[in-house]
Chimera marker file (.cmm) of the C-alpha trace (Angstrom):
<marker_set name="trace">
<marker id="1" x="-9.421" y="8.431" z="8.301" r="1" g="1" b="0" radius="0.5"/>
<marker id="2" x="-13.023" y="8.144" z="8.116" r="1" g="1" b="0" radius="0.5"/>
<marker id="3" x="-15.927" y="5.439" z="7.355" r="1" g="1" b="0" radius="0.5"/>
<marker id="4" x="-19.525" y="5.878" z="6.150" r="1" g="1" b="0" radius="0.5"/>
<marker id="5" x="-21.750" y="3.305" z="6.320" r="1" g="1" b="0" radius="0.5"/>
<marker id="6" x="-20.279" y="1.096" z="3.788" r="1" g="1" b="0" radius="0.5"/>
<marker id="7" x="-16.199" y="2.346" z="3.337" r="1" g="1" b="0" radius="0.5"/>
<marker id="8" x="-13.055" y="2.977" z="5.690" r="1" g="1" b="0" radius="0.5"/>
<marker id="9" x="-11.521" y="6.049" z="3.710" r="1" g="1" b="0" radius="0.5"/>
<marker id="10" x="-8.366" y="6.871" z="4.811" r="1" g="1" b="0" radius="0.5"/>
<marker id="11" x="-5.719" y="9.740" z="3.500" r="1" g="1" b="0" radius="0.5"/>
<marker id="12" x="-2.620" y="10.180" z="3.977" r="1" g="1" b="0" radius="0.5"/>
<marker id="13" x="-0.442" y="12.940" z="2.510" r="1" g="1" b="0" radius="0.5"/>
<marker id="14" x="3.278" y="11.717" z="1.914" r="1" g="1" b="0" radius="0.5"/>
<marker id="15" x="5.156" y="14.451" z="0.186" r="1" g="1" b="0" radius="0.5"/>
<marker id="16" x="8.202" y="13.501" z="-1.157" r="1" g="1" b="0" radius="0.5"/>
<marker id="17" x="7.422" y="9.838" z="-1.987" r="1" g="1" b="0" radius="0.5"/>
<marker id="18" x="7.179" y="8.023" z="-4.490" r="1" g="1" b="0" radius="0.5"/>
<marker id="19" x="4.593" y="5.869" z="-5.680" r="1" g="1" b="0" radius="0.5"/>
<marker id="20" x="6.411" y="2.945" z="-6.903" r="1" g="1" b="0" radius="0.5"/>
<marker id="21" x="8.122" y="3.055" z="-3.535" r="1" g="1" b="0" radius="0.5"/>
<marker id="22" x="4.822" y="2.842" z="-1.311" r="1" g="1" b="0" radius="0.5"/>
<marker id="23" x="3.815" y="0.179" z="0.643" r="1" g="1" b="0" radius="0.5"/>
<marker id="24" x="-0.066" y="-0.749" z="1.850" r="1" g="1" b="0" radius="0.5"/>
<marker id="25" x="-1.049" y="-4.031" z="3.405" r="1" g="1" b="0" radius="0.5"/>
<marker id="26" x="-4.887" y="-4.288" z="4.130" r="1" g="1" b="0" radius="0.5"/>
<marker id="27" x="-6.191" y="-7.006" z="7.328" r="1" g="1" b="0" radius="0.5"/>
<marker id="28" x="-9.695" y="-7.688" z="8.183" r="1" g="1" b="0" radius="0.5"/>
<marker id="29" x="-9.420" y="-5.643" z="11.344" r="1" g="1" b="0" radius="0.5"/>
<marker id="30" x="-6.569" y="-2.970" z="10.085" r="1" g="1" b="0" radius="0.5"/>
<marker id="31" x="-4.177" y="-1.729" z="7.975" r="1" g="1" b="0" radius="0.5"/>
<marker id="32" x="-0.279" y="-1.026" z="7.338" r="1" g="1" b="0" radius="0.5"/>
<marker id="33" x="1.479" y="1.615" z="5.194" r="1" g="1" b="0" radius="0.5"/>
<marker id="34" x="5.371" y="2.033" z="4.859" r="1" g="1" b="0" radius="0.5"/>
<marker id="35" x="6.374" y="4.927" z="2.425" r="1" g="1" b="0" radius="0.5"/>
<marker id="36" x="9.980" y="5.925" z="2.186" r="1" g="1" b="0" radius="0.5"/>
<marker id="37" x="11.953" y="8.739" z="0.940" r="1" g="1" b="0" radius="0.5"/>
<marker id="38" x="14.987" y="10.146" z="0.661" r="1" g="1" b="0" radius="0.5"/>
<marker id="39" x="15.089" y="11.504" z="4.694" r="1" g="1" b="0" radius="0.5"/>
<marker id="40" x="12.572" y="9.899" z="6.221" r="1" g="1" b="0" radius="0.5"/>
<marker id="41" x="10.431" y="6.415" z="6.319" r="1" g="1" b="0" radius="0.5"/>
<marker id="42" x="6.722" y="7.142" z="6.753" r="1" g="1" b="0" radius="0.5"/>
<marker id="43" x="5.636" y="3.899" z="8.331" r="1" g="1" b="0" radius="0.5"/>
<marker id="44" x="2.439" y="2.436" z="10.927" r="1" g="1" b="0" radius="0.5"/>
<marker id="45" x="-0.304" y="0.272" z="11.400" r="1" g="1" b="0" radius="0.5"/>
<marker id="46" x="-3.901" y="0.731" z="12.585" r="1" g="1" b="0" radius="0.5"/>
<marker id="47" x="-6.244" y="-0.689" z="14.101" r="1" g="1" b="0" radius="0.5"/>
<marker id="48" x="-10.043" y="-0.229" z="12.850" r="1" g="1" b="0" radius="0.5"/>
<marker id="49" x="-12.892" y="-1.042" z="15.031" r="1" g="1" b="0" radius="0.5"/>
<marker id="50" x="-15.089" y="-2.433" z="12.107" r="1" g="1" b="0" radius="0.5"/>
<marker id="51" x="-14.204" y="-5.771" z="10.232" r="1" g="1" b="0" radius="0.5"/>
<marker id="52" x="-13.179" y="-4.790" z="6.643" r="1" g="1" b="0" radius="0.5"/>
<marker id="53" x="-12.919" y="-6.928" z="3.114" r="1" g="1" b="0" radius="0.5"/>
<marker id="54" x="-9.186" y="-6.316" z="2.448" r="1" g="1" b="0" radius="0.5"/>
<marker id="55" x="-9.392" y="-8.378" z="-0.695" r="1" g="1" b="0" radius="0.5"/>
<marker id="56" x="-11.777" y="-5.708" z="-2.304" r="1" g="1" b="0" radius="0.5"/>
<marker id="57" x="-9.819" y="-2.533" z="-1.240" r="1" g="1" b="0" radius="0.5"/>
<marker id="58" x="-8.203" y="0.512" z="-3.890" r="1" g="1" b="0" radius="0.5"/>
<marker id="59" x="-5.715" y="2.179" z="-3.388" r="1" g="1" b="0" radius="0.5"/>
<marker id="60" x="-4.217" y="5.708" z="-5.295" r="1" g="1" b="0" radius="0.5"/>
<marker id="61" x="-1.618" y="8.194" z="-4.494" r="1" g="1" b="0" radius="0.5"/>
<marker id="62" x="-1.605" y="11.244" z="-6.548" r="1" g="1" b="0" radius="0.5"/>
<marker id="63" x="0.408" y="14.497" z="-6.034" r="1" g="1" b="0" radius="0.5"/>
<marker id="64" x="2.010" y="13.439" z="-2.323" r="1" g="1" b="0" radius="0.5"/>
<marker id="65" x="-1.719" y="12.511" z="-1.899" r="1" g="1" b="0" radius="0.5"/>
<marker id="66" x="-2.705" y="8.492" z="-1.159" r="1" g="1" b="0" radius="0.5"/>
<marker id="67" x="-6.072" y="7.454" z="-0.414" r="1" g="1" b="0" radius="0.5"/>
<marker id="68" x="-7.537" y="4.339" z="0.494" r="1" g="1" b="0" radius="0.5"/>
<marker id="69" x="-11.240" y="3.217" z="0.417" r="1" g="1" b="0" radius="0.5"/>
<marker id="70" x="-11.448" y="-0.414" z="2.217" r="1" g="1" b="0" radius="0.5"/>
<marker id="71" x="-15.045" y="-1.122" z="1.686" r="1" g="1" b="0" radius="0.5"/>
<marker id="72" x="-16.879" y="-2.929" z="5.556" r="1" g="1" b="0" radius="0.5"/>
<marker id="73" x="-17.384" y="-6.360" z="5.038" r="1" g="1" b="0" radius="0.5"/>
<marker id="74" x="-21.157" y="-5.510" z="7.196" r="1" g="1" b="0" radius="0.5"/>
<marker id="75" x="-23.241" y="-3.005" z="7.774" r="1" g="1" b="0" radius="0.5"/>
<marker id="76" x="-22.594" y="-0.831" z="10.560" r="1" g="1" b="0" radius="0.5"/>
<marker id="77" x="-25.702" y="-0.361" z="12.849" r="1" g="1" b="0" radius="0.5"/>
<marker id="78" x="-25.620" y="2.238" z="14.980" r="1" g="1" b="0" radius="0.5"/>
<marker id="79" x="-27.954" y="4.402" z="17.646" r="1" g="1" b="0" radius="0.5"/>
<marker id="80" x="-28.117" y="8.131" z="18.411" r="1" g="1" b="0" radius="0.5"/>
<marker id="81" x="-27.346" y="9.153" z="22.032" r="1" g="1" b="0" radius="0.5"/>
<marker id="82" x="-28.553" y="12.300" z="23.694" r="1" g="1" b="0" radius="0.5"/>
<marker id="83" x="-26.269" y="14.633" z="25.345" r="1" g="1" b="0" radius="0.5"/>
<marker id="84" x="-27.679" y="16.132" z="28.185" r="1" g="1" b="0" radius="0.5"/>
<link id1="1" id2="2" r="1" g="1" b="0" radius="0.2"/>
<link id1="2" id2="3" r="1" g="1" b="0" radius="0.2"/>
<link id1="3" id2="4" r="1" g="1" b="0" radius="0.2"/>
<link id1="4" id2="5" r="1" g="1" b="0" radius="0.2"/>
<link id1="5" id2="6" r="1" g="1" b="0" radius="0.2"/>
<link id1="6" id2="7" r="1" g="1" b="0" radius="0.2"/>
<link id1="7" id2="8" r="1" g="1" b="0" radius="0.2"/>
<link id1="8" id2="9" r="1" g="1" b="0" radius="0.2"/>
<link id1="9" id2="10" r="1" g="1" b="0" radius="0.2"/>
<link id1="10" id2="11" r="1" g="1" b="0" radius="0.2"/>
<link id1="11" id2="12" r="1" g="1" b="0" radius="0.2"/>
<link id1="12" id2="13" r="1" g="1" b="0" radius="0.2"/>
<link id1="13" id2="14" r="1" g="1" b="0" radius="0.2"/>
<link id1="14" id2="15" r="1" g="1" b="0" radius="0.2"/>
<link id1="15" id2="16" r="1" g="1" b="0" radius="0.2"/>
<link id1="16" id2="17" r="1" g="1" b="0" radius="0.2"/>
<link id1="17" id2="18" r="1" g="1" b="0" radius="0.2"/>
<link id1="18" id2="19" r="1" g="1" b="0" radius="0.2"/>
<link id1="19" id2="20" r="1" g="1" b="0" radius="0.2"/>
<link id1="20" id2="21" r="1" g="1" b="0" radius="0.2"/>
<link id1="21" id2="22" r="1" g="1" b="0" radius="0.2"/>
<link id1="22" id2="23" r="1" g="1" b="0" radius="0.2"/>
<link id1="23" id2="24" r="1" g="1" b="0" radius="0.2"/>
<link id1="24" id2="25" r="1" g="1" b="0" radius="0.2"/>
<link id1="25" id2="26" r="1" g="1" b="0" radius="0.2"/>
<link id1="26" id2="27" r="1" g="1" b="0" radius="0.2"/>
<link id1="27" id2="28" r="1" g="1" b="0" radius="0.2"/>
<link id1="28" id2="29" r="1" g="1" b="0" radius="0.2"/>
<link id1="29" id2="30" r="1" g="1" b="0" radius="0.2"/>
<link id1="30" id2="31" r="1" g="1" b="0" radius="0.2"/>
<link id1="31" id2="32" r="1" g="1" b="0" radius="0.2"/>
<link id1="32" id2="33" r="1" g="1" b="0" radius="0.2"/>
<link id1="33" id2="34" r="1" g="1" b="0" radius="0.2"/>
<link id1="34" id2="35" r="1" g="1" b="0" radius="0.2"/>
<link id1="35" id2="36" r="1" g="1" b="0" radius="0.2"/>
<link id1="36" id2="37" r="1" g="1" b="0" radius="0.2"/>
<link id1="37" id2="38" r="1" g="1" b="0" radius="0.2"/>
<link id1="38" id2="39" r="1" g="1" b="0" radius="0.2"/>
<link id1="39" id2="40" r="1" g="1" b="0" radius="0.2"/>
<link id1="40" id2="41" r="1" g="1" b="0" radius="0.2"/>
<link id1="41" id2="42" r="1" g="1" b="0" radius="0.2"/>
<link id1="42" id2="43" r="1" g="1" b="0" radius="0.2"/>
<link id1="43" id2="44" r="1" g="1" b="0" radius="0.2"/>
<link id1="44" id2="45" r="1" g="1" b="0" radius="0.2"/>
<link id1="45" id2="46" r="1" g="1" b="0" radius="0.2"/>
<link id1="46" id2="47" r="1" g="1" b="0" radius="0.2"/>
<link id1="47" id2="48" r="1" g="1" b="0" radius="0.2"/>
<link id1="48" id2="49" r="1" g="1" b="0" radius="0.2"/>
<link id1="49" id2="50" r="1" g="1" b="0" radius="0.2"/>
<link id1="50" id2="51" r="1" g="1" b="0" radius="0.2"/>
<link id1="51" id2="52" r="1" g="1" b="0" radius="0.2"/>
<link id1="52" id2="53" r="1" g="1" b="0" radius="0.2"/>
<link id1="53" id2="54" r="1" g="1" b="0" radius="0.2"/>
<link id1="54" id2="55" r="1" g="1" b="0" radius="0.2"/>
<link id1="55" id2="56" r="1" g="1" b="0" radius="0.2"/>
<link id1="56" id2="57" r="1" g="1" b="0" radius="0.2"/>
<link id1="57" id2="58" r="1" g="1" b="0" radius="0.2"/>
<link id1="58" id2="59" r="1" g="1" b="0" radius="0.2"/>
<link id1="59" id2="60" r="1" g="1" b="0" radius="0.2"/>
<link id1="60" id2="61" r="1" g="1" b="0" radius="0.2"/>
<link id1="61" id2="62" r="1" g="1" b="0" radius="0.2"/>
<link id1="62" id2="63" r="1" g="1" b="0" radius="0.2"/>
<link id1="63" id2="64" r="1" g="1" b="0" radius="0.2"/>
<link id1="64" id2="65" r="1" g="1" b="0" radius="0.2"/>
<link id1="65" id2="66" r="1" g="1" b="0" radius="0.2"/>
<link id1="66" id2="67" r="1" g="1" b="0" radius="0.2"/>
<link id1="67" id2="68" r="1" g="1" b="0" radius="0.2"/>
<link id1="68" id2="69" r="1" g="1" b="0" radius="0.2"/>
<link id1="69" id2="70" r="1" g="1" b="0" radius="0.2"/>
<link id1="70" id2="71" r="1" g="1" b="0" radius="0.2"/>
<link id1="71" id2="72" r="1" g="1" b="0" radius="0.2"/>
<link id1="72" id2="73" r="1" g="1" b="0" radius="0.2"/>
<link id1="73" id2="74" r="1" g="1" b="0" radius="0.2"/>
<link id1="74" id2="75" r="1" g="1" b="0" radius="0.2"/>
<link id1="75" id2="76" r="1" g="1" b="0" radius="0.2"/>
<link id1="76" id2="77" r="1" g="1" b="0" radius="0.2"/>
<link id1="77" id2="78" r="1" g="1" b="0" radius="0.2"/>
<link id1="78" id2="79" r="1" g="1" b="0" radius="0.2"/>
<link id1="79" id2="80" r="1" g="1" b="0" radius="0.2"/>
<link id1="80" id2="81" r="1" g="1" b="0" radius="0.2"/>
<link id1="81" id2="82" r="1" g="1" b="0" radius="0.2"/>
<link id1="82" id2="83" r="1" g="1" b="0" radius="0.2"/>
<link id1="83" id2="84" r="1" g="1" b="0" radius="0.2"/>
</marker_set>
């Protein structure tokens, strides 16, 4: 999981699943994703420190591979800090 200055990207490889069997729920301040197979139920929730626009996320899951891009709902303003 990782943002830029205007997405939350998150992946998440889930072999075994299937797609029609996957779970994700998308919050202003987080996220949820249940995906079950045969063994095992792949399931959590997140927090995210920056306020998202769940209504405008995409989801895809391709080859055990899902990916999420949540787009920030603002800009993220941040300052460098030396390391002495």
């Amino acid at each position: 999981m990782y943002h830029d200055a205007e997405n939350y990207t998150i992946i998440v490889e889930l072999p075994g699943v299937h797609k029609k069997d996957i779970e994700f729920e998308s919050m202003e301040n987080g996220f949820c994703l249940t995906a079950p197979r045969d063994d095992i139920t792949y399931r959590g929730c997140w927090a995210l420190m920056i306020k998202t626009d769940p209504k405008k996320a995409k989801a895809t899951f391709s080859n055990g591979l899902f990916k999420a891009v949540i787009p920030l709902a603002e800009r993220v303003a941040s300052v460098k800090v030396a390391i002495k």
